[in-house]
N, C-alpha and C positions, 0 to 999 in steps of 0.2 A: 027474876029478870035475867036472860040469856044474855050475853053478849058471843057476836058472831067475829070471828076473826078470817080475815080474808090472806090470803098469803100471794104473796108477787111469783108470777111465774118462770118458775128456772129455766134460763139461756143454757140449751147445751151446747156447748162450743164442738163447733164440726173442724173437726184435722183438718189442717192442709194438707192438700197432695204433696208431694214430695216430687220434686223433679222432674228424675230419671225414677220413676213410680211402672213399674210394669207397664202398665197402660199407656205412660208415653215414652217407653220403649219399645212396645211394638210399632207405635210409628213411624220408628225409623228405620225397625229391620223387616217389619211386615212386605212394603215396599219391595226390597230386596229379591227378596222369593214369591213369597203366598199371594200378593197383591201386585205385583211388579208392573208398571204403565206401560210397558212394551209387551212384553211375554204374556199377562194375563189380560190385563186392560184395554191389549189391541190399541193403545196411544203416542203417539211422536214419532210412527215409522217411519216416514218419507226422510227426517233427517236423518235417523239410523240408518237406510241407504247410499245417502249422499256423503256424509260426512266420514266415512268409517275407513275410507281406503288408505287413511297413515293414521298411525295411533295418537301423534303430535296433538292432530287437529282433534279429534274426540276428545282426548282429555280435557285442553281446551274448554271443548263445546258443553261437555258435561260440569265443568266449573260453571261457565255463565250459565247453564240451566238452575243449577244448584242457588246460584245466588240470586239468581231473579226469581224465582220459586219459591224462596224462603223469605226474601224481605218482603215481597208483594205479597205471599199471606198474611206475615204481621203487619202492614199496615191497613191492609184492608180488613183484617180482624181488628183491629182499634180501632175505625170508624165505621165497622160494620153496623152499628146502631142509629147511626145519624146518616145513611147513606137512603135515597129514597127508592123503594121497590121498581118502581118503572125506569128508573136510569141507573141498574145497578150495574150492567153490562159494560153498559161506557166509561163508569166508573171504573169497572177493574180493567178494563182494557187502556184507560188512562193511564193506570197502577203501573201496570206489565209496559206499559210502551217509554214511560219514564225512566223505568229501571232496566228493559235492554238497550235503550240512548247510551246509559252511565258506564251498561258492561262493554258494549262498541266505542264507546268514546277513549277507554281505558283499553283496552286490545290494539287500538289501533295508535297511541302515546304510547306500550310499553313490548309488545310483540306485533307489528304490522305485519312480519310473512306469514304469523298464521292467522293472521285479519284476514290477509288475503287470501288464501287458502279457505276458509269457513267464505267467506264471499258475503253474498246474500241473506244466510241460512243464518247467522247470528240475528240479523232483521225479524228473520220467519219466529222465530221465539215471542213475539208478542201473538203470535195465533198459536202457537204450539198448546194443544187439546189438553195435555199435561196439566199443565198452567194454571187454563183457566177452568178444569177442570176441580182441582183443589183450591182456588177461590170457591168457586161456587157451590161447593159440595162440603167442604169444609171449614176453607175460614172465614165465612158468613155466619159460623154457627156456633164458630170456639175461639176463648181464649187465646191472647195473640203467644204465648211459652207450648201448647199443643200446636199452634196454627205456626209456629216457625219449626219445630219437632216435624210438622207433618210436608212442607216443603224439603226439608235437609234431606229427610226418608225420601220422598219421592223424588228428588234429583238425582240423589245416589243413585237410586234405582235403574233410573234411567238410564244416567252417566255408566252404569257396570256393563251395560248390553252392550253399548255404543263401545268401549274399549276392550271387551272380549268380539266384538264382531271386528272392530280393526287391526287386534292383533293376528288372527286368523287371516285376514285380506292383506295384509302388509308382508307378515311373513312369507306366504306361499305365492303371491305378488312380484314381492323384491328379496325375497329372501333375506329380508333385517327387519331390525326392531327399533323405530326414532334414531336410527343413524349407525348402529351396532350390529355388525357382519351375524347371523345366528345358523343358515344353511355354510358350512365349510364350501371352500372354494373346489375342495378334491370332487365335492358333489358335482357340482357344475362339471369338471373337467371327465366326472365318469358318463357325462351325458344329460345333463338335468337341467330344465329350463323352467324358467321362472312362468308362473301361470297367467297370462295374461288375462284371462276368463275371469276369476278370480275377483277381479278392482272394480266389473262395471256390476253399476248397481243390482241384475236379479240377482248374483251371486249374494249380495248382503242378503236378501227378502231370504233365500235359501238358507243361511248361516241361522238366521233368525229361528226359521222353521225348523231345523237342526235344533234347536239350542231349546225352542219349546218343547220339541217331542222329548228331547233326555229330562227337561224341567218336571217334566209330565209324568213320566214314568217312574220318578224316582219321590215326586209326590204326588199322592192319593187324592190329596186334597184338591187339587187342580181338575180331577178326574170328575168329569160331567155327567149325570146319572143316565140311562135312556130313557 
């Protein structure tokens, strides 16, 4: 007489990921260059126009992107499961429009000139393509630690265009930098005038366009096949 022995089957324990794990550190520098929501993405131009002619206000504007980008992906990535398919739009745009209230409520209690100065265009952030684009592309799909990883990345991202294209428009503009003399006054006096052309918005569209061709040519990767 056999007897049969059955044995319980072994749980193999799967690692946790780790952090700042390669994988969600490219999230945040991906953005930056290879992926970047302006330069590659074609997303959030109109305020990269508008907002870009003092460096003040971009920096600013790129914090409240940052912060409204990053919370609104984690908390729509933690209720991502319980949110129902036909009203997920309104949900996140619920998300985003709560959390630029919070950023406009607080700009305007702790820096009101450059409230004023950003105008409207803190508002426009609850449509900003950016946004709602990483809702709905990524944190419907991940983990709320990748899904706040991948708004900071994309803020940044964004936020870097926006203060590289105002320091270009402010300096050659006004010839300073957020208040700080940087064209010498001997310039002016040998004959040099500050560029009015420069401040109004096509000039940003062109900085941009500038700033993708050198992006481009310096990575391959960017390069479209024919």
């Amino acid at each position: 007489m056999s007897t049969e022995t059955t044995t319980a089957p072994v749980k193999v324990k799967v690692p946790k990921e780790a952090l700042f794990s390669v994988k969600n550190k490219r999230l945040i520098y991906d953005p930056l260059n290879d992926n970047n929501p302006i330069t590659v993405q074609v997303l959030g131009i109109c305020s990269a126009l508008a907002v870009t002619v003092k460096v003040k206000p971009s920096i600013v504007m790129a914090i409240a992107v940052v912060a409204v980008c990053a919370c609104s992906n984690v908390i729509i990535s933690l209720i991502r499961n319980i949110i129902p398919n036909r009203i997920r739009i309104i949900v996140q745009l619920t998300v985003v429009a709560a959390m630029v209230i919070l950023v406009d409520q607080f700009l305007k209690a702790f820096i009101f000139d450059v409230s004023k100065q950003l105008s409207v265009f803190v508002g426009l952030i609850i449509t900003n393509c950016i946004i709602m684009g990483r809702l709905e592309a990524f944190a419907m799909a991940n983990k709320p630690w990748p899904a706040f990883l991948d708004g900071i990345g994309n803020g940044f991202g964004y936020g870097l265009i926006l203060v590289i294209v105002s320091v270009v428009r402010e300096l050659f503009g006004a010839g300073e930098i957020m208040g700080f003399r940087i064209i010498p006054e001997s310039v002016y006096t040998a004959g040099y005038f500050n560029n009015g052309l420069i401040i109004m918005p096509p000039m940003a569209l062109i900085i941009v366009g500038i700033y993708i061709w050198i992006q481009r040519s310096r990575n391959r990767k960017l390069i479209e096949p024919n």
